[in-house]
C-alpha positions as CSV (number, residue, x, y, z in Angstrom):
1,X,-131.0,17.0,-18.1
2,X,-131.5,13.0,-18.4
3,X,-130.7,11.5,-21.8
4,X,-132.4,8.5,-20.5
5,X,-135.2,9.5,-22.6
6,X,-133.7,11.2,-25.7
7,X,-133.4,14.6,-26.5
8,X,-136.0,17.0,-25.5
9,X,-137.7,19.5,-28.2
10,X,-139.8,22.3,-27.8
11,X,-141.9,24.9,-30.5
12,X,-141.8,28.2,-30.2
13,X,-144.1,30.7,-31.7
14,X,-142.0,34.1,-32.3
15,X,-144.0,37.9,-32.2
16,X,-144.9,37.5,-36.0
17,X,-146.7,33.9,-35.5
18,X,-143.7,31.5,-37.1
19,X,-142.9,28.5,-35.1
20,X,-139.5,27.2,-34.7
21,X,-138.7,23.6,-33.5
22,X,-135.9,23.5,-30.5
23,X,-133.4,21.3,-29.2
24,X,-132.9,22.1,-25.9
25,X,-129.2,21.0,-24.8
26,X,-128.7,22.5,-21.5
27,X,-129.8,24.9,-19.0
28,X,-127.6,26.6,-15.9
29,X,-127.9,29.4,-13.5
30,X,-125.7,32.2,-13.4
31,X,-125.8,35.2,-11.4
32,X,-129.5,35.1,-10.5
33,X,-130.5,34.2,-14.1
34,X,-131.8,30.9,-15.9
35,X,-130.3,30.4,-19.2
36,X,-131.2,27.9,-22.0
37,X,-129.0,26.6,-24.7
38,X,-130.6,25.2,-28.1
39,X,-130.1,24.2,-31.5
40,X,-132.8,24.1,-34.2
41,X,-134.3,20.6,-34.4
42,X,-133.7,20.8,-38.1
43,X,-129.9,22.1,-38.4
44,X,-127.6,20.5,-40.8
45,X,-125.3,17.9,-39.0
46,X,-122.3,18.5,-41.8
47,X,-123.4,22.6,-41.7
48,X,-120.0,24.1,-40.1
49,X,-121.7,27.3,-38.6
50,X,-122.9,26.0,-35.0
51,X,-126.2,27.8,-35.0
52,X,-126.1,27.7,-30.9
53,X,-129.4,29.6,-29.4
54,X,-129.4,31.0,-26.2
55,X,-132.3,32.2,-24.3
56,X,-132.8,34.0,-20.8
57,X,-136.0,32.4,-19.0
58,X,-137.5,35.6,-17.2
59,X,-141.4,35.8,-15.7
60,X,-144.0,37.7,-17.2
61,X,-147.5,38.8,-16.1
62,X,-147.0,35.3,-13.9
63,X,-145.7,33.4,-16.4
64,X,-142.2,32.0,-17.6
65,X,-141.2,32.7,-20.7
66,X,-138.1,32.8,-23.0
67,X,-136.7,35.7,-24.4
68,X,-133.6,36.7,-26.1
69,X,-131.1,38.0,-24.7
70,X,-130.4,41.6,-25.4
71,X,-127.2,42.3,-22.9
72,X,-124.0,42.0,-25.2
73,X,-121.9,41.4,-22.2
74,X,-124.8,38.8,-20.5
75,X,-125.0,37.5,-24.0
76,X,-121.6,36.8,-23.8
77,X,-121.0,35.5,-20.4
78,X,-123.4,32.9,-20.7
79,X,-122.2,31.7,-23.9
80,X,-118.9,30.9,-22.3
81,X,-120.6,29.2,-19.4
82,X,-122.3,27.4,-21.9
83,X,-119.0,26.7,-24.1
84,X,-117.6,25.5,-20.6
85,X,-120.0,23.1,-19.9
86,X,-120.7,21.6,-23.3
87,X,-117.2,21.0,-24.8
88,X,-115.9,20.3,-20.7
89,X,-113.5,17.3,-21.0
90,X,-113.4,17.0,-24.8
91,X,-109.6,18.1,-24.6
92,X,-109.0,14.9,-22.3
93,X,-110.8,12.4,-24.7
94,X,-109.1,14.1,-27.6
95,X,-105.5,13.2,-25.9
């Protein structure tokens, strides 16, 4: 992803109609599965608990959609991929 242009945001509309503004932060592969990382658009800088989002991108009725991710163990795996890639090199700038 390009932050040539900013971050990008998306909306999306949950089962019971609510809408919830995205930041997307980063997407990645991983064993034959697209996974998306977000934060809400309106989280709390200062707020301590990280409020990381992951969703699974899967295809339905032709169509790609997000869904949670049920898995405990997929749930898990990707969030380390994700942890990985985000926070990759922070140790280094920290020394």
């Amino acid at each position: 992803m390009s932050d040539e242009y900013g971050s990008d945001f998306i909306t999306l509309t949950g089962d019971d109609g609510e809408e919830c503004e995205l930041e997307h932060l980063d997407t990645l592969e991983l064993d034959g599965g697209v996974y998306m990382a977000f934060l809400p658009a309106d989280m709390d800088e200062d707020d301590p608990n990280f409020g990381l989002i992951m969703l699974k991108a899967v295809e339905e009725d032709g169509e790609e959609v997000l869904v949670t991710i049920d898995d405990e163990v997929e749930k898990n795996i990707a969030f380390e991929a994700f942890m990985l890639r985000l926070f990759d090199g922070e140790e280094e700038e920290l020394e």
